[in-house]
C-alpha atoms as a printed R data frame, in Angstrom:
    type eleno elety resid chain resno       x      y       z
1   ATOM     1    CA   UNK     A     1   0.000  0.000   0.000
2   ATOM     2    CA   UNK     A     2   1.627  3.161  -0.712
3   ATOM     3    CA   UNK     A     3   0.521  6.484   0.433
4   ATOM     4    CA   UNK     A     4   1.508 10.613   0.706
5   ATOM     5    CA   UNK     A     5   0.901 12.164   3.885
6   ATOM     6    CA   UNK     A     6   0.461 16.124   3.818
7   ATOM     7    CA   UNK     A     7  -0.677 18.506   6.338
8   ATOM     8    CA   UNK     A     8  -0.989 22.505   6.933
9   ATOM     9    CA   UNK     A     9  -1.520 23.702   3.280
10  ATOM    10    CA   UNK     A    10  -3.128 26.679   4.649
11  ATOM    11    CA   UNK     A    11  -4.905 27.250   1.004
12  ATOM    12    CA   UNK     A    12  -5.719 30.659   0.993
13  ATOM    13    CA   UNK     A    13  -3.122 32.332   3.077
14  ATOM    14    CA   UNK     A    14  -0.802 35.339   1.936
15  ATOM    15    CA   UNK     A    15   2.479 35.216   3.742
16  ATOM    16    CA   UNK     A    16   4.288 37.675   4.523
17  ATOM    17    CA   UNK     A    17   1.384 40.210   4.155
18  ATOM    18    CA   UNK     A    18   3.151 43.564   4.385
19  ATOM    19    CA   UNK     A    19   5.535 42.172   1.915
20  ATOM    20    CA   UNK     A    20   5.707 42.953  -2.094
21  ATOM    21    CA   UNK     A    21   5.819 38.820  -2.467
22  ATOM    22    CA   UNK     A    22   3.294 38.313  -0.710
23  ATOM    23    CA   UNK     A    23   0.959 37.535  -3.401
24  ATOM    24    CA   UNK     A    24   3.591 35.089  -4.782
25  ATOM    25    CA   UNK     A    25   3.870 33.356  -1.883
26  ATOM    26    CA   UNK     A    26  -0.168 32.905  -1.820
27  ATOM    27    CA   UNK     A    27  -0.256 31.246  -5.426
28  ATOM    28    CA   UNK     A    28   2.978 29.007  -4.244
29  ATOM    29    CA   UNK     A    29   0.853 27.527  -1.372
30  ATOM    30    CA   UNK     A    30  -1.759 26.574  -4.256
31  ATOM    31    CA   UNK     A    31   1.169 25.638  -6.750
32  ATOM    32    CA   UNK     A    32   3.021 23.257  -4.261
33  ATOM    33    CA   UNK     A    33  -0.468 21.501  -3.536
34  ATOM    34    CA   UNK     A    34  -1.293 20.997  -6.935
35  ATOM    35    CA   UNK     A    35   2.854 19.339  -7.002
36  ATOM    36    CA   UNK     A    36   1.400 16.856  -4.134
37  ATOM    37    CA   UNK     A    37  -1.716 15.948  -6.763
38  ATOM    38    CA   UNK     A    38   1.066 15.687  -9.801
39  ATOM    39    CA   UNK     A    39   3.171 13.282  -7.322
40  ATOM    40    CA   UNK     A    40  -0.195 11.220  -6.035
41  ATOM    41    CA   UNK     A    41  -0.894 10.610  -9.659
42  ATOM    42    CA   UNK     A    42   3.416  9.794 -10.965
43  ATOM    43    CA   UNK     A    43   3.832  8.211  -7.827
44  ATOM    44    CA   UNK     A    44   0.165  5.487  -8.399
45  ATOM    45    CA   UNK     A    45  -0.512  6.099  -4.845
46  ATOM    46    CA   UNK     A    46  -3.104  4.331  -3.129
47  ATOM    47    CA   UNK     A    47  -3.867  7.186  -0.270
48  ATOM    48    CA   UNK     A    48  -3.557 11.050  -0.108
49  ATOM    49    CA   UNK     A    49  -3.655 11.610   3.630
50  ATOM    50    CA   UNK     A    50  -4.732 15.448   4.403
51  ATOM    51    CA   UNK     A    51  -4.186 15.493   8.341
52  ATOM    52    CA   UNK     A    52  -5.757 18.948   8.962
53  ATOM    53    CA   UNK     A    53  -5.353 23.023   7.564
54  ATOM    54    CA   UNK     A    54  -6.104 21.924   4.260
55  ATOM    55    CA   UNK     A    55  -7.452 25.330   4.520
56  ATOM    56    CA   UNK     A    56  -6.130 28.530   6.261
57  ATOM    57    CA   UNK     A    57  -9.176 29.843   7.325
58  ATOM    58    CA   UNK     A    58 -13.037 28.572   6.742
59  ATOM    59    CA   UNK     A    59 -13.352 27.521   3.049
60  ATOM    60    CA   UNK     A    60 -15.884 29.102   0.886
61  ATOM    61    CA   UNK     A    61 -18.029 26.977  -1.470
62  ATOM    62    CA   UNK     A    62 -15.677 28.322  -4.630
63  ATOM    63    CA   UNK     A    63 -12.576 26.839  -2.145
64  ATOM    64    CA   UNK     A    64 -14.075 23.685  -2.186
65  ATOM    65    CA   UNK     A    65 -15.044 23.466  -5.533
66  ATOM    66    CA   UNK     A    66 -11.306 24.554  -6.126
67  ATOM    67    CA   UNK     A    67  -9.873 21.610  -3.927
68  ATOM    68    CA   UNK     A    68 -12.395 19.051  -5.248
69  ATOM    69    CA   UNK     A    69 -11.698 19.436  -8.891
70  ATOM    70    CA   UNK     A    70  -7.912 18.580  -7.888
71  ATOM    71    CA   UNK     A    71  -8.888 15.278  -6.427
72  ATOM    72    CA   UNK     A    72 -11.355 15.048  -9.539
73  ATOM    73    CA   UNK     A    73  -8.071 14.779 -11.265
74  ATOM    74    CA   UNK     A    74  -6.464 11.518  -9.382
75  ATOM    75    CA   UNK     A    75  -9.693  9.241  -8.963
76  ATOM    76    CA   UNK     A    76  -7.881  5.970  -8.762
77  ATOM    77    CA   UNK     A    77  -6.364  7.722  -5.232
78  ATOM    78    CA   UNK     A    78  -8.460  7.413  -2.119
79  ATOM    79    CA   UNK     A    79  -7.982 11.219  -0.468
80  ATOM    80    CA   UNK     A    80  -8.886 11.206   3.210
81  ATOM    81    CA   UNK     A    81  -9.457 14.588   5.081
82  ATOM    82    CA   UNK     A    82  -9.532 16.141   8.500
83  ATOM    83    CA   UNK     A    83 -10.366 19.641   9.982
84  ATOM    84    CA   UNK     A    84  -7.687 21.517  11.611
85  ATOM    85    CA   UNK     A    85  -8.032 23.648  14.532
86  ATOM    86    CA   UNK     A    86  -7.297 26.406  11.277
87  ATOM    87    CA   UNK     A    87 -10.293 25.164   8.827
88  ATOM    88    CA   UNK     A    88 -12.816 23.775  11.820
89  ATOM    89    CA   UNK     A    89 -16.151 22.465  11.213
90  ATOM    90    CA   UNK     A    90 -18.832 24.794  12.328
91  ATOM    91    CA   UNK     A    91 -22.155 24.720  12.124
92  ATOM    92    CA   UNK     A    92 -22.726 27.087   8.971
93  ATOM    93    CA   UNK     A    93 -19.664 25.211   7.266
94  ATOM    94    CA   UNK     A    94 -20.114 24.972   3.802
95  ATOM    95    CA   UNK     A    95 -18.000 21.456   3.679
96  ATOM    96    CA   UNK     A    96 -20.834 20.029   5.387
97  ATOM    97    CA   UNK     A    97 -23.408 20.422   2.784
98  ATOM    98    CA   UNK     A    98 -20.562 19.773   0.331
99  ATOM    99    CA   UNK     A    99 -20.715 17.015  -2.432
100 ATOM   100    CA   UNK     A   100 -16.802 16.056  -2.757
101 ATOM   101    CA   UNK     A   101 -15.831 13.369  -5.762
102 ATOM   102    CA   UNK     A   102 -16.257  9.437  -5.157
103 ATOM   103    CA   UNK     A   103 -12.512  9.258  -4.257
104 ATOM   104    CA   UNK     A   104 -12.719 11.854  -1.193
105 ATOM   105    CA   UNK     A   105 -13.948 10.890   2.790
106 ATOM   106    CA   UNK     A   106 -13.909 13.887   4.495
107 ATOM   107    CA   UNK     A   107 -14.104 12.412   8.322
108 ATOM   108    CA   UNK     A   108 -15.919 15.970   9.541
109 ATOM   109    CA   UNK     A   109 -17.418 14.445  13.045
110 ATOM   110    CA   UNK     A   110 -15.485 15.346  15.933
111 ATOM   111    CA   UNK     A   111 -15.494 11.612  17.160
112 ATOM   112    CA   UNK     A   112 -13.159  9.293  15.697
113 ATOM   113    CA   UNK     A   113 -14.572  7.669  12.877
114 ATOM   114    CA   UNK     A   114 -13.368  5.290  10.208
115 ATOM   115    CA   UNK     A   115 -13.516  3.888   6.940
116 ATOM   116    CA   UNK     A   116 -12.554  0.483   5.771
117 ATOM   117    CA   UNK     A   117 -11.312  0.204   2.056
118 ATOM   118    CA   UNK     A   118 -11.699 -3.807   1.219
119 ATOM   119    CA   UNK     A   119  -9.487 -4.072  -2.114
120 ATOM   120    CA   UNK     A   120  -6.414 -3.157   0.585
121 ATOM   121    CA   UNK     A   121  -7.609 -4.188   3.538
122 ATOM   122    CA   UNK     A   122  -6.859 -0.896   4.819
123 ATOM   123    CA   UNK     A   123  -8.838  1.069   7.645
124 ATOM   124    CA   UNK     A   124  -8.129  4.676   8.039
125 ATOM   125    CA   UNK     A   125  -9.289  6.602  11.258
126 ATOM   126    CA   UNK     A   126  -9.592 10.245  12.025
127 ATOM   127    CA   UNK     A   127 -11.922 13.371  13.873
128 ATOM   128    CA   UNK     A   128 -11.824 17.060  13.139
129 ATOM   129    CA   UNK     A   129 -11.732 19.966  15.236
130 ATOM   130    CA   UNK     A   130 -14.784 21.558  16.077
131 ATOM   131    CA   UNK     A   131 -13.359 24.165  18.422
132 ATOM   132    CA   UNK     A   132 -10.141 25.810  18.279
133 ATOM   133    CA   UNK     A   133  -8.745 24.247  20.675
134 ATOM   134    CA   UNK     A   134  -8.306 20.534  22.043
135 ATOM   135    CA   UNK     A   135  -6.669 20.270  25.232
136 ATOM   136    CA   UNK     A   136  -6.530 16.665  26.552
137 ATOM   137    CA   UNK     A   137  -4.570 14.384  24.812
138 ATOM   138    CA   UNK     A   138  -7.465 12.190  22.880
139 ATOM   139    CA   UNK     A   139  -4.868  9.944  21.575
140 ATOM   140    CA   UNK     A   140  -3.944  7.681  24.169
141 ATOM   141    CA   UNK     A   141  -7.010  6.896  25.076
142 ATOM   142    CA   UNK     A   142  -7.809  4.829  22.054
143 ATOM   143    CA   UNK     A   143  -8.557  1.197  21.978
144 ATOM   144    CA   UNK     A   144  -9.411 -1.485  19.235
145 ATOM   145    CA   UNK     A   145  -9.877 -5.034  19.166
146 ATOM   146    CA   UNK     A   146  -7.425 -7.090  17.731
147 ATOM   147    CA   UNK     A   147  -7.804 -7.451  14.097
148 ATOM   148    CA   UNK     A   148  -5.977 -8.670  10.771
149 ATOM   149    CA   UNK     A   149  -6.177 -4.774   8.722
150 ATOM   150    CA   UNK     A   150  -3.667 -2.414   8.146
151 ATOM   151    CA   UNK     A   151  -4.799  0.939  10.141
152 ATOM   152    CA   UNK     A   152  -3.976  4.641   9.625
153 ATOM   153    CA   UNK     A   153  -4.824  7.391  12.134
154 ATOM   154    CA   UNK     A   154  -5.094 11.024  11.251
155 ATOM   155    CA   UNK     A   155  -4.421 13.709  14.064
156 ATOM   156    CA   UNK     A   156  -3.613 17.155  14.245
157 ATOM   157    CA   UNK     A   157  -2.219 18.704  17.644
158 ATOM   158    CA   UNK     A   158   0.832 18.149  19.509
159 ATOM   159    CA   UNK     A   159   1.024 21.234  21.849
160 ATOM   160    CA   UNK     A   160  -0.818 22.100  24.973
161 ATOM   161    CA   UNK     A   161  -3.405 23.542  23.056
162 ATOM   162    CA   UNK     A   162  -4.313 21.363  20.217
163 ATOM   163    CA   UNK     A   163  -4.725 17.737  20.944
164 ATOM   164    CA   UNK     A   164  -1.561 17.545  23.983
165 ATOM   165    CA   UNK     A   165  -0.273 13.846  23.618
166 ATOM   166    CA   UNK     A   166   2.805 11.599  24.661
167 ATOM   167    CA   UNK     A   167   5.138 11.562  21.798
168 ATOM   168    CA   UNK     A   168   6.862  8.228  23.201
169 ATOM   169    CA   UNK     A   169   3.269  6.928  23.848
170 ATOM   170    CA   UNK     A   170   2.555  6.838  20.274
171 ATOM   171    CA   UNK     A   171   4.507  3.722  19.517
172 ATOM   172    CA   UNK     A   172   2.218  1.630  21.422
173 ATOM   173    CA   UNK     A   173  -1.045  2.988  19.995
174 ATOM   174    CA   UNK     A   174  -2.802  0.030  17.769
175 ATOM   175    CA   UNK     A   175  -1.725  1.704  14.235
176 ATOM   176    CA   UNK     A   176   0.697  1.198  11.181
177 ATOM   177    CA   UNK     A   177   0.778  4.442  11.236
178 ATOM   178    CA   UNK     A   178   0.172  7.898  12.546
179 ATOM   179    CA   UNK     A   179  -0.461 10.819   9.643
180 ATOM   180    CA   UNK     A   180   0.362 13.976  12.030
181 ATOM   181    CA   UNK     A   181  -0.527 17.679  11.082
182 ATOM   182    CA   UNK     A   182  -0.110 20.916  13.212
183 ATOM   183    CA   UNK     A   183   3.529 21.121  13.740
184 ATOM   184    CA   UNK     A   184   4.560 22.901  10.853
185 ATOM   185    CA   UNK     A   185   8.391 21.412  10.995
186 ATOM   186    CA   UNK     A   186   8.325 18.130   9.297
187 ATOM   187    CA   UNK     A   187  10.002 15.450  11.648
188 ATOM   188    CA   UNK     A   188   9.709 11.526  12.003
189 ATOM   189    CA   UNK     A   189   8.286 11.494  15.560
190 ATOM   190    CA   UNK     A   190   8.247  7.263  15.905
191 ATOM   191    CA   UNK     A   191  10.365  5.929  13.545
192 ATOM   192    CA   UNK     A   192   8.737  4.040  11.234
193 ATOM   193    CA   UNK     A   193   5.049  4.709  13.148
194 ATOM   194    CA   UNK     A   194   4.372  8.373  13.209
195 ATOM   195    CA   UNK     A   195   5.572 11.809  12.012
196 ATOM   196    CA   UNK     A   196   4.304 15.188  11.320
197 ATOM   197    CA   UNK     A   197   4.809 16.072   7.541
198 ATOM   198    CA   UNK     A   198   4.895 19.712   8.322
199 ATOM   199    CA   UNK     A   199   3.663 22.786   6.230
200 ATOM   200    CA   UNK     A   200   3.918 22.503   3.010
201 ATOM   201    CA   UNK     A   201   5.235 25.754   2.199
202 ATOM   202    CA   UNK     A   202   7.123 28.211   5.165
203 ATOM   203    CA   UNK     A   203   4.690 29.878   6.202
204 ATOM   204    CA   UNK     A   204   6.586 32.197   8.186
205 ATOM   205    CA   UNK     A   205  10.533 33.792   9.074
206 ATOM   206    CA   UNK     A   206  10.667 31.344  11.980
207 ATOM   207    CA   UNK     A   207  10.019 28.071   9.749
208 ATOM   208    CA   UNK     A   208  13.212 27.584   8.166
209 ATOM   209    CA   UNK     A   209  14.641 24.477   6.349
210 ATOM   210    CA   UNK     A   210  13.132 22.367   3.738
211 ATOM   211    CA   UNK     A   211   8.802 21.862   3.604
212 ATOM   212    CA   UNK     A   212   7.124 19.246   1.931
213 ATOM   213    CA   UNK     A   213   5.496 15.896   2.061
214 ATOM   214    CA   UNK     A   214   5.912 12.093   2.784
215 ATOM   215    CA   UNK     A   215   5.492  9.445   0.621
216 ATOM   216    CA   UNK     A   216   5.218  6.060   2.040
217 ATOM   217    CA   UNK     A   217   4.823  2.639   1.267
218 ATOM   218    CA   UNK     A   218   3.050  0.237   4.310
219 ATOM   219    CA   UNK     A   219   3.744 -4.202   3.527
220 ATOM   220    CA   UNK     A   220   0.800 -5.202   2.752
221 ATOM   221    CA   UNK     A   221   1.792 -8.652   5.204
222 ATOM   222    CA   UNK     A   222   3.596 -7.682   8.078
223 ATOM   223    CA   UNK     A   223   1.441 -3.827   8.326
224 ATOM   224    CA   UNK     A   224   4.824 -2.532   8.325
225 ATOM   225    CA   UNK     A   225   5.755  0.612   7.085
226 ATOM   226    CA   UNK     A   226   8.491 -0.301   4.636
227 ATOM   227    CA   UNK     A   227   9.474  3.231   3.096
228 ATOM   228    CA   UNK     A   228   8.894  6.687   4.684
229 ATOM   229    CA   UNK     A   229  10.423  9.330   2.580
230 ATOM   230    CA   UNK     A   230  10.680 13.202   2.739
231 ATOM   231    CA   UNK     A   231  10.071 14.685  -0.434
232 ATOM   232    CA   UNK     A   232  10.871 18.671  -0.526
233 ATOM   233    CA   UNK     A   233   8.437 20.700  -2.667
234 ATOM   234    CA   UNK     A   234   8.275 24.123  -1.459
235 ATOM   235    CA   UNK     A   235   8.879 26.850  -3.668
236 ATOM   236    CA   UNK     A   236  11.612 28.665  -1.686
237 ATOM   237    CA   UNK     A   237  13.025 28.270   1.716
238 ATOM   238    CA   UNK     A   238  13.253 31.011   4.847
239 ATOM   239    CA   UNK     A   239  16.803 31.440   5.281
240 ATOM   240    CA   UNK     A   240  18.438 33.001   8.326
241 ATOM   241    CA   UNK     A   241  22.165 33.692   8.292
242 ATOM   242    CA   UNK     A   242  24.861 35.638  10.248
243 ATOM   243    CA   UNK     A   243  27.091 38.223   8.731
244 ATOM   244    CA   UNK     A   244  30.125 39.667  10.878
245 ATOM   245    CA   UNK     A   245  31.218 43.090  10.909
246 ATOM   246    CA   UNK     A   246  34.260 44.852  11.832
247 ATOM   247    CA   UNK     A   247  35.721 48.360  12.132
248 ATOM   248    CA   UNK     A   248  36.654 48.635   8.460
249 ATOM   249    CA   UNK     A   249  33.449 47.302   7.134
250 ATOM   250    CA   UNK     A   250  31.539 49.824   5.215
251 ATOM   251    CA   UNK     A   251  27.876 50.332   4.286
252 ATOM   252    CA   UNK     A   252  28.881 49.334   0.765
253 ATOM   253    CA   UNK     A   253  30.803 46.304   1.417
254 ATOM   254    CA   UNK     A   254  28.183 44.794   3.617
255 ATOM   255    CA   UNK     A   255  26.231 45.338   1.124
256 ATOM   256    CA   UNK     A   256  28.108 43.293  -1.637
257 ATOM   257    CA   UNK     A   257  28.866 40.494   1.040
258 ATOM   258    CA   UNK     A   258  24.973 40.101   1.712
259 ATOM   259    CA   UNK     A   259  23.976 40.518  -1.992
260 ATOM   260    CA   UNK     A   260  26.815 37.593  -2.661
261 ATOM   261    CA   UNK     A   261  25.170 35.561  -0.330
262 ATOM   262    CA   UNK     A   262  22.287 35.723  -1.544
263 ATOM   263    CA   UNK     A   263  22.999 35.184  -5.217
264 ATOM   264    CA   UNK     A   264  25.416 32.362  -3.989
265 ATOM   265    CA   UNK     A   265  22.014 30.416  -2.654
266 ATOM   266    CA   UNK     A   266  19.210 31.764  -4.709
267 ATOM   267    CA   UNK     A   267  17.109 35.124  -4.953
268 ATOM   268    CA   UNK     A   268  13.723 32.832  -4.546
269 ATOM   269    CA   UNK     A   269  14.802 32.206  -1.495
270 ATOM   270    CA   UNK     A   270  13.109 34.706   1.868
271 ATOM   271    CA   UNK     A   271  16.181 36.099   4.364
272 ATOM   272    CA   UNK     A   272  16.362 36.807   7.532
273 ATOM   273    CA   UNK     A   273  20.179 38.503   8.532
274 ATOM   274    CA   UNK     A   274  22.044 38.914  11.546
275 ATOM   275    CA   UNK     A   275  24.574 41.219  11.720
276 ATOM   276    CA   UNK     A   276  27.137 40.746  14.795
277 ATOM   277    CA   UNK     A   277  30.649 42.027  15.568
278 ATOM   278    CA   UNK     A   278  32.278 45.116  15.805
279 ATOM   279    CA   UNK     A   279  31.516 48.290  13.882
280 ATOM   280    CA   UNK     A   280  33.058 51.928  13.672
281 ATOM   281    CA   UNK     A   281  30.853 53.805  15.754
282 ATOM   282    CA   UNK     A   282  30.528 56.404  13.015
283 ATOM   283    CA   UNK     A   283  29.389 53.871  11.052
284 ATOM   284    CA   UNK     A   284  25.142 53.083  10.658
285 ATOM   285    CA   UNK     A   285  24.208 50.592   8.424
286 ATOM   286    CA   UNK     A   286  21.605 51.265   6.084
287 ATOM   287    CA   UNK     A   287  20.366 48.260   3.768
288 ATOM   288    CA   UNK     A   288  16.974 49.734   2.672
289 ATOM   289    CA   UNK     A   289  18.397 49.200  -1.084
290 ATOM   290    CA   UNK     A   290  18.655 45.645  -0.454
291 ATOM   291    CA   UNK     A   291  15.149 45.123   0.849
292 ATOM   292    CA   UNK     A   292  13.923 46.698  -2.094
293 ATOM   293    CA   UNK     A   293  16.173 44.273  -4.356
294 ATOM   294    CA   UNK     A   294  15.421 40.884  -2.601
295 ATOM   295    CA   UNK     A   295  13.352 39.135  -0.654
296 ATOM   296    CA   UNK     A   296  14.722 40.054   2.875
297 ATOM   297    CA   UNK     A   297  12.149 39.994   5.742
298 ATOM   298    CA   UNK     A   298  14.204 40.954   8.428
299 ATOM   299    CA   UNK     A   299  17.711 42.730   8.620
300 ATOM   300    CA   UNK     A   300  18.637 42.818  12.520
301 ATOM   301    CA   UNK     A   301  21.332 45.002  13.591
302 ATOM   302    CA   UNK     A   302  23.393 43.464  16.825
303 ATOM   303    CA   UNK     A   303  26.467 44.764  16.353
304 ATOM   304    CA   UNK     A   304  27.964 47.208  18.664
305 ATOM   305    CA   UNK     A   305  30.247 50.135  18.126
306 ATOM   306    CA   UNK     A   306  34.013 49.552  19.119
307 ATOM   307    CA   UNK     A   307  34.408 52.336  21.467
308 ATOM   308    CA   UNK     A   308  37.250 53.059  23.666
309 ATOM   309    CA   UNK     A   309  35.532 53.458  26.809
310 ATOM   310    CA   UNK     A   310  39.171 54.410  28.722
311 ATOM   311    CA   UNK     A   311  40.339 57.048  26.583
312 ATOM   312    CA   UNK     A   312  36.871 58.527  26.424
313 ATOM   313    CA   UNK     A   313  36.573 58.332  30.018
314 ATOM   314    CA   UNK     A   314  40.194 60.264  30.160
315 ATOM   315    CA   UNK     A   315  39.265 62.772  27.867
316 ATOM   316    CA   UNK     A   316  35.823 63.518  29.752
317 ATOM   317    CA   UNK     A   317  36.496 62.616  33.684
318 ATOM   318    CA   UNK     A   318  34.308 65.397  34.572
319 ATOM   319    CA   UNK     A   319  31.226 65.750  32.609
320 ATOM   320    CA   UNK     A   320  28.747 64.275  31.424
321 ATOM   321    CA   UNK     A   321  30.210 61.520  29.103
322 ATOM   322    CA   UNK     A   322  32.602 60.477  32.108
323 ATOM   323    CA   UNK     A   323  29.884 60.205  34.784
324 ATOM   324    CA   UNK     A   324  27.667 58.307  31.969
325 ATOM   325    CA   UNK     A   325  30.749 56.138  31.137
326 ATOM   326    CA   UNK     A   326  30.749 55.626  35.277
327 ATOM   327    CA   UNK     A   327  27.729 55.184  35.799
328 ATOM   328    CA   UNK     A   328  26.830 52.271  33.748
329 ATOM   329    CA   UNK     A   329  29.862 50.530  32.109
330 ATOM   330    CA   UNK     A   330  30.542 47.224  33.965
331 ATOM   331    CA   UNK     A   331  32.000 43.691  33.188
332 ATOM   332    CA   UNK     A   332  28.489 41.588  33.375
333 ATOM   333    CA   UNK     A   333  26.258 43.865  31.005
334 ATOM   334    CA   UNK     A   334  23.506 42.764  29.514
335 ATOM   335    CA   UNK     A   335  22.931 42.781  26.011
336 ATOM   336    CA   UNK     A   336  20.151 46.120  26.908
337 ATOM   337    CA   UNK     A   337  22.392 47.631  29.566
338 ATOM   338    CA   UNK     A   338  25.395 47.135  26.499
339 ATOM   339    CA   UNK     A   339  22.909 49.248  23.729
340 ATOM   340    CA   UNK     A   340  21.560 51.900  26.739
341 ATOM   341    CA   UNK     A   341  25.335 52.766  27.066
342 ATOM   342    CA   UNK     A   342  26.633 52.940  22.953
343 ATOM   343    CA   UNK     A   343  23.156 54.853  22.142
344 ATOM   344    CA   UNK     A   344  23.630 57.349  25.415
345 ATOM   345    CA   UNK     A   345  27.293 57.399  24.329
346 ATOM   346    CA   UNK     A   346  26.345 58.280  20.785
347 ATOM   347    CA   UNK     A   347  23.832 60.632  21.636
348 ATOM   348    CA   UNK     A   348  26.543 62.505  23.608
349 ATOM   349    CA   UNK     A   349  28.924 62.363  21.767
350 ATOM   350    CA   UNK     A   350  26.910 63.726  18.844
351 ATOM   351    CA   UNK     A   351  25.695 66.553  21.382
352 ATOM   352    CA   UNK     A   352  29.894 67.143  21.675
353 ATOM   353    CA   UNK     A   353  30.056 67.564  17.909
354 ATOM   354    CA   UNK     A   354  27.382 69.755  17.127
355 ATOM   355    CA   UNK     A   355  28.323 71.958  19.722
356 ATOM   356    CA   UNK     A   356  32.034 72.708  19.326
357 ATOM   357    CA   UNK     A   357  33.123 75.527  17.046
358 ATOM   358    CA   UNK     A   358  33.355 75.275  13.456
């Protein structure tokens, strides 16, 4: 039996909303599901598993309609769905009056349910959200009689929030194997037995590394899963990275080094940089051109001007620079007390400047 397990589409999102790409990054979350139908279809799978946030927010009937004529598209492929705590079944959902294709079971009851397919003596469980939040762990309270079928379970949760469970716990639940969804960082949880498949796409700065989907195949006589495979399809990748300054660097050659880097591993691709080390302290960085030029969601600024706190302390003993210097320069500052005394220093400093004679 072979299968491809996907979670968290979030169809219908925008990343990245106050961004110029963010309307890119919408039609990528549609483009990188329609690369899960291609693969469903290349692949000859026998299941599409859809463990929850098929949907970012409540579908509308044109959603559906949308999603449907997909799995129109790959009818030899059984596609089973789930409601995240994202895409919920309410009472005035328009999935429940919905007539989905002969290859779709949409388990929409917030009871676990189940449906037995004969020609592979396969029985796939699942339950949807019907609040936005579970909080006690559902999962390990599940029992079935003994029994001769392979079985699939479709979840979504895994923090205290959404459906809380046991991570180790899941190896002795009665299933082949566990589809996961919520946890937008793929990861084999059990090996072998359960993992989340993660977003599909980033859908944020924070969700870095490679998204996409697992194909798997389960023995059809020992109900062992034989082949669990990571398959990357995301469009682009968040990619956060450190870049050191010193002394001598200058706006323009921090600008080269970061536009290097980028073109080194791909414009398509959404940065986040760090910059750390030592600067001249007459020296701000100002990479507005770059944002403007790539996709860069975040530039953040850490490093710290190299003053000479002992000379400047010699040169101002009694004013206000030297009893600033005094009053807050020690050995065990923390990063804030480190920025109150360069900006204060600055700002001083500056003061100095414009007031002495031309």
């Amino acid at each position: 039996m072979k299968f491809i397990h996907t979670a968290d589409i979030h169809w219908g999102m925008a990343p990245d909303s106050d961004k110029p790409w963010s309307k890119e990054r919408a039609q990528a979350i549609k483009d990188s599901f329609q690369e899960v139908i291609r693969q469903a279809k290349e692949r000859d799978v026998d299941f599409l598993f859809v463990s929850g946030d098929l949907f970012h927010r409540q579908p509308l009937a044109r959603d559906l309609k949308e999603i449907n004529y997909l799995f129109s598209t790959i009818p030899s492929v059984r596609v089973i769905l789930i409601a995240g705590n994202h895409d919920r079944i309410r009472s005035s959902s328009a999935v429940l009056s919905f007539s989905w294709c002969p290859n779709v079971t949409y388990f929409t009851g917030e009871d676990l349910d189940s449906v037995y397919f004969e020609e592979l003596n396969t029985e796939i469980f699942g339950f949807s959200y019907h609040t936005s939040e579970i909080r006690e762990d559902r999962l390990s309270q599940i029992q079935l009689p003994p029994g001769n079928r392979i079985r699939i379970l479709l979840a979504h949760g895994g923090d205290s929030l959404h459906l809380p469970f046991n991570r180790a716990g899941l190896a002795s639940l009665p299933f082949d194997y566990i589809a996961l969804g919520h946890i937008h960082k793929p990861e084999l949880v059990v090996e072998g037995k359960a993992a989340f498949s993660g977003s599909l796409e980033p859908l944020d700065k924070t969700e870095l590394g490679q998204h996409g989907f697992y194909y798997g195949e389960i023995n059809s006589l020992t109900h062992r899963v034989s082949v669990l495979e990571f398959v990357p399809a995301a469009k682009c990748q968040y990619i956060s990275l450190a870049v050191s300054v010193t002394p001598a660097t200058t706006n323009s050659e921090l600008a080269a080094s970061i536009s290097q880097e980028i073109g080194r591993r791909g414009p398509q691709h959404i940065y986040r940089f760090l910059i750390r080390g030592m600067r001249d302290p007459d020296i701000t960085f100002d990479l507005d051109v770059l944002s403007s030029r790539f996709r860069i969601v975040e530039i953040v600024d850490d490093s710290e001007p190299q003053y000479d706190f002992s000379a400047l302390f010699a040169e101002h003993p009694s004013d206000m620079i030297g009893f600033f210097i005094q009053a807050l320069q020690k050995d065990d500052m923390n990063p804030v007390e480190k920025k109150a005394l360069y900006y204060g220093i600055n700002a001083l400093l500056r003061t100095t400047d414009e007031r002495s004679p031309v």
